[in-house]
C-alpha positions as CSV (number, residue, x, y, z in Angstrom):
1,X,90.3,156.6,87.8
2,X,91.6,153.0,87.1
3,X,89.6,151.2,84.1
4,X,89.2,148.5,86.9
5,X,87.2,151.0,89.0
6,X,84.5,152.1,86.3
7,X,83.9,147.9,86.0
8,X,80.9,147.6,88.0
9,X,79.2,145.0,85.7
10,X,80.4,143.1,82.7
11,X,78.2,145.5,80.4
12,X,81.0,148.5,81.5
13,X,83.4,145.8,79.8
14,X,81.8,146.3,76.3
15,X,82.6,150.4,76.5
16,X,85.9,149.9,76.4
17,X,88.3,149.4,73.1
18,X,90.9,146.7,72.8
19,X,94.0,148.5,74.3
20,X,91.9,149.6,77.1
21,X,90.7,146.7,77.5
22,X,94.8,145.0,77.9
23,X,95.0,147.5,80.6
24,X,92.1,146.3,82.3
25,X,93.8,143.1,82.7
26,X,97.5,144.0,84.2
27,X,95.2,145.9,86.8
28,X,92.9,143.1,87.7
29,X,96.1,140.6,88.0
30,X,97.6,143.4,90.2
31,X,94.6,143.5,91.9
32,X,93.7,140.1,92.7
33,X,97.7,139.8,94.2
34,X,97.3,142.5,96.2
35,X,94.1,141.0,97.8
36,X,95.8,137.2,97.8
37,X,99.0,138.8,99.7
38,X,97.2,139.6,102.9
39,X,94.2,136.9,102.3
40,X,95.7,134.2,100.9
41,X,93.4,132.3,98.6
42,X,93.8,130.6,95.1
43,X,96.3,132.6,93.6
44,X,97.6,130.9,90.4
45,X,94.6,129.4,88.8
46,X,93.0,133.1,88.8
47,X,95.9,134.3,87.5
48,X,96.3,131.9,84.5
49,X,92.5,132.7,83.7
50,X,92.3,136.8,83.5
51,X,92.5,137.5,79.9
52,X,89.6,134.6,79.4
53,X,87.3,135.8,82.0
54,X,87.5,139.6,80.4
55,X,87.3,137.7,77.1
56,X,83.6,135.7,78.3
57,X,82.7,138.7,79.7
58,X,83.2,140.8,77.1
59,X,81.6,138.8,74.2
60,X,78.9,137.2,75.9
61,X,75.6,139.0,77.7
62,X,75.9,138.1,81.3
63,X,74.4,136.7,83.0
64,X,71.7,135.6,80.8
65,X,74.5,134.0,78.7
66,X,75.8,131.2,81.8
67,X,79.2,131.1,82.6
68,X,80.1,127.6,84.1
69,X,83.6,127.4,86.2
70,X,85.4,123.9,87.3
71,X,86.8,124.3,89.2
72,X,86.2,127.3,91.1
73,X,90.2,128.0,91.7
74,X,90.0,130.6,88.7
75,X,87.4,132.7,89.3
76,X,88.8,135.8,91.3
77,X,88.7,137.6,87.9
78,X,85.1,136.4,87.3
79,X,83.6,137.7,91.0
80,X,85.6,141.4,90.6
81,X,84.3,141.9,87.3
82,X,80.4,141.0,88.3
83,X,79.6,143.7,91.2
84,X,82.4,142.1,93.8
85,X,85.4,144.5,93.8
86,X,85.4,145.8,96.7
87,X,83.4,142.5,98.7
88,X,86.6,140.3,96.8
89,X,88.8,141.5,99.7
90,X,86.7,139.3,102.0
91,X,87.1,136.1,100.2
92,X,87.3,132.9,102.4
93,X,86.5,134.8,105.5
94,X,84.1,134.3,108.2
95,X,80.9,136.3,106.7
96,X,82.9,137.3,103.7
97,X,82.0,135.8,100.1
98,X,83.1,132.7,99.4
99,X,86.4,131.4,97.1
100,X,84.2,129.5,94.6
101,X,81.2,130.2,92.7
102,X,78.2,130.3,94.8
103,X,74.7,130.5,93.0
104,X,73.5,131.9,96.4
105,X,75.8,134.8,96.3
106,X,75.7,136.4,93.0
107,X,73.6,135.8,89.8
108,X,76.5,135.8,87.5
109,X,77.5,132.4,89.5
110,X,75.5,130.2,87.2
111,X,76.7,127.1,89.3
112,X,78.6,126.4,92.3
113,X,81.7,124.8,92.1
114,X,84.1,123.6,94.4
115,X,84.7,120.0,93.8
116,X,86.5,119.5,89.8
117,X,84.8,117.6,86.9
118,X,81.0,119.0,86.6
119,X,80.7,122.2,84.6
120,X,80.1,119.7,81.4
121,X,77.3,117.8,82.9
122,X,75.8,120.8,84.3
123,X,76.2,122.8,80.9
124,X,74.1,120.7,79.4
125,X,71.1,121.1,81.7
126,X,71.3,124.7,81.1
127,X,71.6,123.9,77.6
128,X,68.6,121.2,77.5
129,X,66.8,124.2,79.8
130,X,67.3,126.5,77.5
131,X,66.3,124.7,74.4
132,X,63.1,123.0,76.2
133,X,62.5,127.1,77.1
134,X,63.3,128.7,73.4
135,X,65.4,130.8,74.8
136,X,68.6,132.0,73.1
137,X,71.2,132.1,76.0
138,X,74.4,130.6,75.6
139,X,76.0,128.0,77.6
140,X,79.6,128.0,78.3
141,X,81.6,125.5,80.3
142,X,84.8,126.3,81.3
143,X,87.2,123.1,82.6
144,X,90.8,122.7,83.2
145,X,92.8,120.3,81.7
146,X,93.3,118.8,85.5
147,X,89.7,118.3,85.8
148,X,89.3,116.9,82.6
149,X,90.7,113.9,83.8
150,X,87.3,113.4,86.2
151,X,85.3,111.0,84.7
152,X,82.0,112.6,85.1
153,X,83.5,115.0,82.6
154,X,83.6,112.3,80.1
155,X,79.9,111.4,80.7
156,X,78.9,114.9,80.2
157,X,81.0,115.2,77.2
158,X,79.2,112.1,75.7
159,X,75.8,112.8,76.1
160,X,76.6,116.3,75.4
161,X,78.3,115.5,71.9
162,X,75.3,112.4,71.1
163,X,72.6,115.1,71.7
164,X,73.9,118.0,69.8
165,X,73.2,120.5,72.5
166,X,74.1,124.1,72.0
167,X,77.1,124.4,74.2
168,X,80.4,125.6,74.1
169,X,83.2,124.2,76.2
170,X,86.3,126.0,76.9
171,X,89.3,124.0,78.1
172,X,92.0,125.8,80.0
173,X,95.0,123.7,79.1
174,X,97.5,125.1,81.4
175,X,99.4,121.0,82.3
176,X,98.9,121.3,86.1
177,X,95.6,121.5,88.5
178,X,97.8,121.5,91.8
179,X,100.3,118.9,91.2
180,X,101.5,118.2,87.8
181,X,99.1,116.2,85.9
182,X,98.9,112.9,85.1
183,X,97.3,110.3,82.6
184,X,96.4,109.7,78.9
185,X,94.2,112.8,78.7
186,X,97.4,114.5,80.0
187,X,99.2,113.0,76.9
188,X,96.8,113.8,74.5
189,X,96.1,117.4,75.0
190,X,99.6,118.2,75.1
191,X,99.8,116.1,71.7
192,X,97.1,118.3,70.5
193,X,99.0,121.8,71.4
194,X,102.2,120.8,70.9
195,X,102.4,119.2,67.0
196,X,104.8,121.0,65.1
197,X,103.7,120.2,61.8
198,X,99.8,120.9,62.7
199,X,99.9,123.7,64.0
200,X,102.2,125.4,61.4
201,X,99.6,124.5,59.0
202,X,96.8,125.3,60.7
203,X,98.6,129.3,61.1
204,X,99.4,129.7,57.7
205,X,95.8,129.1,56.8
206,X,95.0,130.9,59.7
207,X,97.2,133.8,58.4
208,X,96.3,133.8,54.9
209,X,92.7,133.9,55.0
210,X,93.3,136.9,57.5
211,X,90.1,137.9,59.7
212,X,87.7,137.4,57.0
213,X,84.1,134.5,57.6
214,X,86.4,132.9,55.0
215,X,88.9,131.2,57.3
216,X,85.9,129.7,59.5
217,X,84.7,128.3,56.2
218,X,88.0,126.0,56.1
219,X,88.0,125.7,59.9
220,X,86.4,122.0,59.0
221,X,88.6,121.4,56.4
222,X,91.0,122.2,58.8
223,X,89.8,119.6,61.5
224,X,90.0,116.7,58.8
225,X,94.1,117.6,58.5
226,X,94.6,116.1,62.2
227,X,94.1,112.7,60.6
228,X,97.2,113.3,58.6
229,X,98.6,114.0,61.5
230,X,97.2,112.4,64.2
231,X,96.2,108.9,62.8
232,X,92.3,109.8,63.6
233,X,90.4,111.8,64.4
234,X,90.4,113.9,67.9
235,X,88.7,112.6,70.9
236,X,86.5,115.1,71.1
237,X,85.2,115.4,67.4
238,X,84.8,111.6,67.9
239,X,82.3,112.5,71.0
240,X,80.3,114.8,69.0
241,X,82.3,118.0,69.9
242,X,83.5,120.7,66.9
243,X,86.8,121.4,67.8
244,X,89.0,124.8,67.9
245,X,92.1,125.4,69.1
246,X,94.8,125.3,70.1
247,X,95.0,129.1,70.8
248,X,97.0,131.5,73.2
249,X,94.5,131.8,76.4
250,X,96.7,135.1,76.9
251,X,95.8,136.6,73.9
252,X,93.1,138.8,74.3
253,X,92.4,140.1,70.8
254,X,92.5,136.5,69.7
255,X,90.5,135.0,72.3
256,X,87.9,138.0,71.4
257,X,87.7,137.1,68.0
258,X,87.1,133.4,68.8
259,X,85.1,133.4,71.0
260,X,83.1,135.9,68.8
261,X,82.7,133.3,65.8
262,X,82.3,130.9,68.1
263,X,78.9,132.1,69.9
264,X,77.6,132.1,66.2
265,X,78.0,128.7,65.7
266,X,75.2,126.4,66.5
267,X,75.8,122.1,68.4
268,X,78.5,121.5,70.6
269,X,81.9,122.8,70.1
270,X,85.0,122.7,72.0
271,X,87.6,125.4,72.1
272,X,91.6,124.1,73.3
273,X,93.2,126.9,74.9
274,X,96.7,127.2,76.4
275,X,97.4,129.3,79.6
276,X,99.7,129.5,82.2
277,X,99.4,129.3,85.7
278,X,100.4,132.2,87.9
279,X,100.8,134.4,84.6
280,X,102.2,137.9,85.1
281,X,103.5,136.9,89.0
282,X,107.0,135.6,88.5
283,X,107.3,133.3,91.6
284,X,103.5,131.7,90.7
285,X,104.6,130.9,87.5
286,X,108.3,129.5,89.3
287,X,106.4,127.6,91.5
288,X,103.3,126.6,90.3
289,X,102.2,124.1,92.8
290,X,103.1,125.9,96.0
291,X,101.8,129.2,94.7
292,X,98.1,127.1,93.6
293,X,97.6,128.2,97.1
294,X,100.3,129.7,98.9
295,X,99.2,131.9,102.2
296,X,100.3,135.1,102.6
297,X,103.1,136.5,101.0
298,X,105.3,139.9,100.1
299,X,104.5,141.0,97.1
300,X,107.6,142.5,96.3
301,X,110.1,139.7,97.4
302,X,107.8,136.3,96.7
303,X,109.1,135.4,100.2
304,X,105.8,133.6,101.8
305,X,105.2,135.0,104.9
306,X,102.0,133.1,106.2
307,X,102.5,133.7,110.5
308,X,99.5,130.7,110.7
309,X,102.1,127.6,109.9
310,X,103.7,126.5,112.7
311,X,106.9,125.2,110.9
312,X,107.8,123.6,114.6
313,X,105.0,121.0,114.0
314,X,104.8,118.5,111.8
315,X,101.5,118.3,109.9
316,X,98.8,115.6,109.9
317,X,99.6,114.9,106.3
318,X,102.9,114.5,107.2
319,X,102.7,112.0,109.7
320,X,100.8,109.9,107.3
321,X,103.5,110.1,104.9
322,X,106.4,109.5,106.6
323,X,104.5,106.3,108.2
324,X,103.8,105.4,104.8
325,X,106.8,105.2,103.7
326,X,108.3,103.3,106.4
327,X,105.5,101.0,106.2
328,X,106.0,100.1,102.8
329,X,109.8,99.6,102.9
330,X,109.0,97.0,105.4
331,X,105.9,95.5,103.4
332,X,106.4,95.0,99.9
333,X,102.7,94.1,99.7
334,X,101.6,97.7,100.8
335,X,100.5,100.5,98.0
336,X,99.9,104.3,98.0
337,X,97.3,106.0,95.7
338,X,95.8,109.4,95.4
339,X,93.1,111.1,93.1
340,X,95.6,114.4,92.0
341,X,96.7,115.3,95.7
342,X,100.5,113.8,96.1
343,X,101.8,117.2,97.6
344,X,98.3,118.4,99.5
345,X,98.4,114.2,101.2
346,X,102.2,114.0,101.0
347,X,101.9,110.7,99.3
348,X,104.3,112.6,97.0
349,X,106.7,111.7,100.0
350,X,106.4,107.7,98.8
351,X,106.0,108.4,95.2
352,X,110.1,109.8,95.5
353,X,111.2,107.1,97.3
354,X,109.4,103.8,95.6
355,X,107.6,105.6,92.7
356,X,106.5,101.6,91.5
357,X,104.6,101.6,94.6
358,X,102.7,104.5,94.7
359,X,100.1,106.2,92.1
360,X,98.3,109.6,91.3
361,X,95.9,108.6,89.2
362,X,94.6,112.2,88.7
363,X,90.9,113.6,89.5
364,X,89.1,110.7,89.6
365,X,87.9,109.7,93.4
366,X,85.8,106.8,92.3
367,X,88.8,105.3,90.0
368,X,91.1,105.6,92.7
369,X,89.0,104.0,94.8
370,X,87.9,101.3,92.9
371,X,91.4,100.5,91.6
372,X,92.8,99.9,95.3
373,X,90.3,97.2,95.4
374,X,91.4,95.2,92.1
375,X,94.7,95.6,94.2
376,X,93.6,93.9,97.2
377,X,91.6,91.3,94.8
378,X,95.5,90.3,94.0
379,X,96.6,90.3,97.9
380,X,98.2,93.7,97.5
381,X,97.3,96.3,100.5
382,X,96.3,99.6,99.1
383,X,96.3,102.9,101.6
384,X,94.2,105.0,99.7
385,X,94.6,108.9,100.5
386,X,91.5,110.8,99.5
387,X,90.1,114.2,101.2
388,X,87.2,113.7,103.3
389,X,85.1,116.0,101.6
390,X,86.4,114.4,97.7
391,X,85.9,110.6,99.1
392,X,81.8,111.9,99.5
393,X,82.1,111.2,95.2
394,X,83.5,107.7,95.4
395,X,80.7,106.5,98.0
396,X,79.1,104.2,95.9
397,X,82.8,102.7,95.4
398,X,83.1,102.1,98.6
399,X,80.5,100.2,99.1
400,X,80.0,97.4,95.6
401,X,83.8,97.4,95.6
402,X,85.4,96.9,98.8
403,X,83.2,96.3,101.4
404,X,80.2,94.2,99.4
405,X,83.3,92.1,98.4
406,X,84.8,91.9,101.9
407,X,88.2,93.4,100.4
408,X,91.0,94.9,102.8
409,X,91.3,98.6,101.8
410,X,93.2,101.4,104.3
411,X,90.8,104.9,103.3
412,X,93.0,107.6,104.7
413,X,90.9,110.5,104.7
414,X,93.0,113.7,105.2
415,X,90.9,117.0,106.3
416,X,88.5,115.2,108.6
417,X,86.1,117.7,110.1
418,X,85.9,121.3,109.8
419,X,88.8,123.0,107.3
420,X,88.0,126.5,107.8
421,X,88.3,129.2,104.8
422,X,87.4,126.7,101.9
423,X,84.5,126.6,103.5
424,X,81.0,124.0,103.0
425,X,82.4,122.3,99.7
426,X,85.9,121.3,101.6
427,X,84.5,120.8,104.9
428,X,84.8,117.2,105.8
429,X,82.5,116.5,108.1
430,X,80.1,113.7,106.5
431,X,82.2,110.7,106.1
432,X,81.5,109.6,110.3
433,X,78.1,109.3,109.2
434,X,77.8,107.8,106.2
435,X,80.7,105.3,106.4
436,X,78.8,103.9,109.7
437,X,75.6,102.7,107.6
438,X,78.6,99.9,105.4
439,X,78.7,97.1,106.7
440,X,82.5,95.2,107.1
441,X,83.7,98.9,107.1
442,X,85.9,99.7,110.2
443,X,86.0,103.2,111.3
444,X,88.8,105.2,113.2
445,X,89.9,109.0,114.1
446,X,92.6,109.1,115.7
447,X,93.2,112.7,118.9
448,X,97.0,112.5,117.8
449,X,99.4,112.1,115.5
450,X,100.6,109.6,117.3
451,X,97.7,107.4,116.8
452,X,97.4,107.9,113.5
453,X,101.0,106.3,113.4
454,X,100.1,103.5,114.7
455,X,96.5,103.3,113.9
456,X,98.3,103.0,110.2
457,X,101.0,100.1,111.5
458,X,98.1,98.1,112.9
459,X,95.8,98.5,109.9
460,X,98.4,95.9,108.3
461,X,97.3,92.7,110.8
462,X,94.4,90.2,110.3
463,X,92.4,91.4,113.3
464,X,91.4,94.7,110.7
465,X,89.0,94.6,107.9
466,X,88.3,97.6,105.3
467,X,89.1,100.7,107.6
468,X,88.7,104.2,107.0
469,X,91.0,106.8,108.8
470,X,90.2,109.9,109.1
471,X,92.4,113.1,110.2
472,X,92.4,116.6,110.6
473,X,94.2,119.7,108.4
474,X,97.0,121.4,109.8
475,X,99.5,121.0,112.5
476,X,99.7,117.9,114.8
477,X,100.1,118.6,118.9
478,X,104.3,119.3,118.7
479,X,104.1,115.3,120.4
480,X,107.6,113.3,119.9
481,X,105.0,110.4,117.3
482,X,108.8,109.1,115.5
483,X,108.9,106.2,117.9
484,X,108.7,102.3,118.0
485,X,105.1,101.1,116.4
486,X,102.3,100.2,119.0
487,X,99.3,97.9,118.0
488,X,96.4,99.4,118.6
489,X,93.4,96.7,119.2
490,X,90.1,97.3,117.1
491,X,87.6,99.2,118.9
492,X,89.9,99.9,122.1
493,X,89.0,103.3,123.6
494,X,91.3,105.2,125.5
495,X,90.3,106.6,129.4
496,X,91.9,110.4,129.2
497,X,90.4,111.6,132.7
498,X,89.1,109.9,135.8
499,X,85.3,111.9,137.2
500,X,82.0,110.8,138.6
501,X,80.1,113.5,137.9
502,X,79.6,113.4,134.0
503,X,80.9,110.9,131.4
504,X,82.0,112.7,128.2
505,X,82.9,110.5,125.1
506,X,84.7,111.9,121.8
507,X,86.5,111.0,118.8
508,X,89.2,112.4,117.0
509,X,91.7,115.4,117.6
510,X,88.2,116.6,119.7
511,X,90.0,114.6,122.7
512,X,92.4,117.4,123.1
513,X,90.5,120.0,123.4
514,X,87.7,117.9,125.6
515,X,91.3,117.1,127.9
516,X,92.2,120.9,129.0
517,X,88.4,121.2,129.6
518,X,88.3,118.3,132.1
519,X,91.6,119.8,133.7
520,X,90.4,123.1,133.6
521,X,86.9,121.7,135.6
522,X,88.8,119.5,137.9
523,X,90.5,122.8,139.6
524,X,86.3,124.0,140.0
525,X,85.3,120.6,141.6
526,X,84.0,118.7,138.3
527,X,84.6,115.6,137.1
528,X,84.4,114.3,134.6
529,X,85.0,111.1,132.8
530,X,86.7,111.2,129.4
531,X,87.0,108.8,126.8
532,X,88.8,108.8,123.6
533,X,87.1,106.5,121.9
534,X,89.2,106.1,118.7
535,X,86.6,104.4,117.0
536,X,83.2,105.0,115.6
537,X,83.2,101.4,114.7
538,X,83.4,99.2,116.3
539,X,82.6,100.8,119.6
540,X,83.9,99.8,122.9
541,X,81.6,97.8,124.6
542,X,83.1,97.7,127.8
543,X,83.0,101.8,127.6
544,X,79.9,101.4,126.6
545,X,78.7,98.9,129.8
546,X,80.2,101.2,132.2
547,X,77.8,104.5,131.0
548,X,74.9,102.3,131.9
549,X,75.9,101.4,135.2
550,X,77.8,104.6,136.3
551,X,76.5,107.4,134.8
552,X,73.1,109.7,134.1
553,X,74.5,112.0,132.0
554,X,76.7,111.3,129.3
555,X,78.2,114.2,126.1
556,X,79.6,112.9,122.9
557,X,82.0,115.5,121.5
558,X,83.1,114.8,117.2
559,X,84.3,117.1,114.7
560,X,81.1,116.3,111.9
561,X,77.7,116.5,111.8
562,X,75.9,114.9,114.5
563,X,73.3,113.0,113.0
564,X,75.0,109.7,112.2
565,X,78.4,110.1,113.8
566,X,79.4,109.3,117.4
567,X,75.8,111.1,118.7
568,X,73.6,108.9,116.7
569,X,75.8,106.0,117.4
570,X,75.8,106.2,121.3
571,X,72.0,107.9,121.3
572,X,71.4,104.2,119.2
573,X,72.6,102.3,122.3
574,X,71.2,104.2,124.7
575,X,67.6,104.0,123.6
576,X,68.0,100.0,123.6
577,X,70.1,99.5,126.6
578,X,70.3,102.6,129.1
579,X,67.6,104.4,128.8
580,X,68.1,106.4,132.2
581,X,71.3,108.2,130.3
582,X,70.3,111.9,129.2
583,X,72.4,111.9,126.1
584,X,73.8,115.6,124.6
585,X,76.2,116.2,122.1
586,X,78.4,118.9,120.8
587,X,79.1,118.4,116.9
588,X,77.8,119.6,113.5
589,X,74.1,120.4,113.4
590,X,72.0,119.5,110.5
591,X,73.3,122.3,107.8
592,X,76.1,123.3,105.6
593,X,78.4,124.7,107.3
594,X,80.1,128.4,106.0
595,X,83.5,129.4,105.7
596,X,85.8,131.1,108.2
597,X,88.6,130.6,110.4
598,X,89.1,127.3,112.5
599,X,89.3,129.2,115.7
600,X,86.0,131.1,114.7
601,X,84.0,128.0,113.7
602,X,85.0,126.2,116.4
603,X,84.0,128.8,118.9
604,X,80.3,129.7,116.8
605,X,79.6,125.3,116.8
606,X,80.7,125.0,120.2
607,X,84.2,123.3,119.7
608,X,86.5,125.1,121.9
609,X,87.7,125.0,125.1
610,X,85.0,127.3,126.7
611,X,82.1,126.1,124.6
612,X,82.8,122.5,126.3
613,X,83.2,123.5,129.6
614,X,79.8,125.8,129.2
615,X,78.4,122.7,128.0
616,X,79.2,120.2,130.9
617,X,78.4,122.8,133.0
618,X,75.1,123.4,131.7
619,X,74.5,119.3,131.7
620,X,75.3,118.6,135.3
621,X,73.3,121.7,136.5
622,X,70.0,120.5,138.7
């Protein structure tokens, strides 16, 4: 039997010695890329963070002791050594468990993570919990240097530090989240792990005083030496924080060692370590951004080999990027900016051609948002590229900088709508609804990429204020979208199919679907009436006019949630000006909504082709 079979619980971890424990750790990295190969998931983040997660495990008691992951990208490890061996093969999938830490799912998922930048913040709740309590758990954050770069980590670490909480935080230094990363914090941990002079000092002290309590009697002494060779002292001391490092996160023995002095150490403290991402899988640690997340793949070979792309079609993303760029090299006045997601938006696509011109500005969705609009303040046009689901953290942005202040912002929300196996933290399928409540804020979803194209060109002219555009994951319709630019008119709707019988509005890729199922009726003798309406806001009016006086029954069809979005929108209108319309919808309900393939959540919420026509069907019936 396998040391990674008789791991049923952490506490099996503490039964086995050092050596056994190293072996423990080529099988779970074997493990967890033999499970990623055929269900792709996070690979290289979980990869990077084996020898720490055995480490935690092994020194602390979980899960009394609270283990806090941001992001959840590197916890594979984590959920196979807490009771999930064999239920790890059914990550991401529809009933399955889910990718990230999920406090519903296992009670050594202290917190649930999927969005970066809040295991400090909630570590010290626990911590504040704990003391408030007298218990004596330990608290342990544990942050990558990617989302260290959030600024809600920075208000944790503040209050964290200026309260003395009893906390440790471990930051996984590893230079990369999924794209390379960016900024002064960037700069400043690799100043930390990287000083020649310091750390040769540091490990001859280290060295000398050998593995006696001696060496963490000088361990402040040592601290005070950065200011020789730093100039002052280190951010995080600064904030309150005792810190350690920097060590080898690949290290076990090491790690065990710290992390053992470490949990007898009262206040806050801060331990640097170093790993590297896709550790121990040659082509992850090639290839670090594609492999963050790279489909399925051959284990032997590295060759990727996910059958789900659909190379033929261009993606959404794309689209967007390509426009950009061609945008931009005719406006000089236009500017590209993304919170850490140049590859996953393919801003990176602008940021080759006119790098002056476009920004990562790293994890940090309000920044990025509210930066755009000192742009605009100076007459510059930012497009500012944001996941749905991330721009839900830069709402109040949104609103006292840009639209309160009447500034001209593009929001280009990639992953509009339902993403599938990342499941009800990546979902985007809020940002209809609560984007409709601000006012000055337009509001478009284009059914094609070749909309989007031109929903982007026309964003440029006076007639559009602050706009947010919002568009699906994945691959476009195949459609020939390289062409001349078109203007599209604000709040222009778009008739799809001519029918008496029923009216059916939707917005978004939707349309297409809604299209084959109007065909598909016509051939049983129902018609229906199909707008793409393009926009939430403004509506079409003149749409909107010919409901009251044509039609009885009327079905709005939107990927998100139906309170709020294009149902609450047209139900509005029809309470105050056609109340004779019976109004259904086929959207989101009222719920967070789980993981699982697009083709399987779009069938359970009524999205597909059949579920539509069931749906008419049902709504014309007597």
């Amino acid at each position: 039997m396998s040391f990674l079979e008789q791991i049923n619980t952490p506490c099996n971890l503490k039964t086995l010695v050092p050596d056994q424990l190293k072996a423990l750790c080529a099988e779970l990295r074997a493990y967890i890329i033999d499970c990623c190969a055929g269900n792709p998931g996070h690979l290289g983040s979980s990869l990077g963070t084996v020898e720490l997660t055995v480490a935690l495990h092994y020194v602390f008691n979980t899960p009394k002791d609270k283990l806090i992951w941001d992001v959840g990208h590197q916890t594979y490890a984590h959920k196979i050594l807490t009771g999930r061996r064999e239920a790890f093969k059914t990550k991401r999938t529809y009933g399955g468990i889910s990718g990230f830490p999920k406090i519903s799912e296992s009670p050594y998922d202290a917190f649930g993570a999927g969005h970066a930048s809040t295991s400090i913040s909630a570590a010290l709740g626990m911590a504040v919990a704990a003391e408030l309590q007298g218990s004596d758990e330990q608290i342990v954050a544990i942050i990558g240097d990617g989302a260290l770069t959030g600024g809600l980590a920075f208000e944790g670490l503040n209050n964290a530090g200026a309260r003395g909480a009893n906390m440790l935080v471990v930051v996984n230094d590893n230079q990369i989240s999924i794209d390379a990363n960016v900024g002064a914090m960037h700069h400043y941990l690799i100043k930390l792990s990287t000083s020649k002079r310091y750390n040769r000092f540091k490990q001859v002290l280290w060295d000398f005083f050998g593995a006696t309590g001696l060496r963490w009697l000088i361990q402040k002494f040592v601290n005070t030496t950065k200011l020789a060779f730093f100039g002052k002292s280190t951010l995080f001391a600064a904030m309150g924080f005792r810190y350690f490092g920097v060590i080898d996160g690949h290290n076990l023995t090491q790690l065990i060692k710290v992390l053992k002095r470490l949990k007898e150490l009262e206040g806050p403290k801060l331990l640097h370590i170093r790993t590297v991402k896709g550790k121990g899988y040659e082509p992850a640690e090639k290839e670090q951004s594609i492999w963050h997340a790279p489909g399925t793949f051959d284990i032997n070979t590295g060759e990727r080999t996910d059958t789900c792309k659909e190379l033929s079609r261009a993606r959404y993303q794309d689209v967007f990027g390509a426009t950009l760029l061609e945008l931009a090299q005719q406006n000089d006045k236009i500017i590209g900016i993304t919170p850490a997601m140049p590859t996953g938006s393919s801003l990176n696509i602008m940021m080759e051609a006119i790098p002056k011109r476009a920004f990562d500005v790293g994890i940090a969705e309000a920044h990025a948002v509210t930066f755009s609009a000192g742009l605009a303040a100076q007459g510059y046009l930012p497009y500012c590229c944001i996941y749905s689901s991330f721009m839900q953290r830069a709402y109040d942005s949104v609103i006292h900088d840009i639209a309160l202040q009447n500034l001209k912002v593009v929001l280009c929300l990639d992953r509009g709508g339902l993403v599938g196996e990342d499941g009800p933290t990546h979902h985007g399928v809020f940002d209809l609804a609560y984007f409709r409540l601000v006012p000055g804020l337009m509001i478009a979803a284009p059914r094609n990429e070749w909309e989007l194209r031109n929903l982007l060109f026309s964003a440029q002219t006076s007639d559009y204020k602050a706009i947010s555009i919002r568009y699906p994951r994945g691959n476009t319709t195949g459609a020939d979208w390289r062409q001349a630019f078109e203007y599209i008119a604000p709040g222009a709707a778009e008739l799809l199919h001519q029918g008496s019988d029923i009216a059916v509005l939707s917005l978004g890729w939707p349309g297409n679907t809604a299209l084959e199922a109007a065909k598909e009726l016509k051939e049983e003798g129902i018609g229906v009436q199909l707008w793409n309406m393009r926009f939430l806001k403004p509506l079409d009016h003149s749409v909107l006019a010919e409901l009251a006086s044509r039609y009885t029954k009327v079905i709005t069809i939107e990927d998100g949630v139906l309170s709020g979005g294009l149902y609450g929108a047209i139900a509005e209108y029809i309470a105050s000006s056609a109340p004779h319309i019976t109004l259904r919808g086929i959207g989101l309900p009222d719920q967070f909504i789980e993981q699982g393939s697009l083709p399987e959540l779009y069938q359970v919420y009524g999205l597909n082709k059949e579920a539509i026509c069931k749906t008419i069907k049902e709504s014309i019936a007597p």
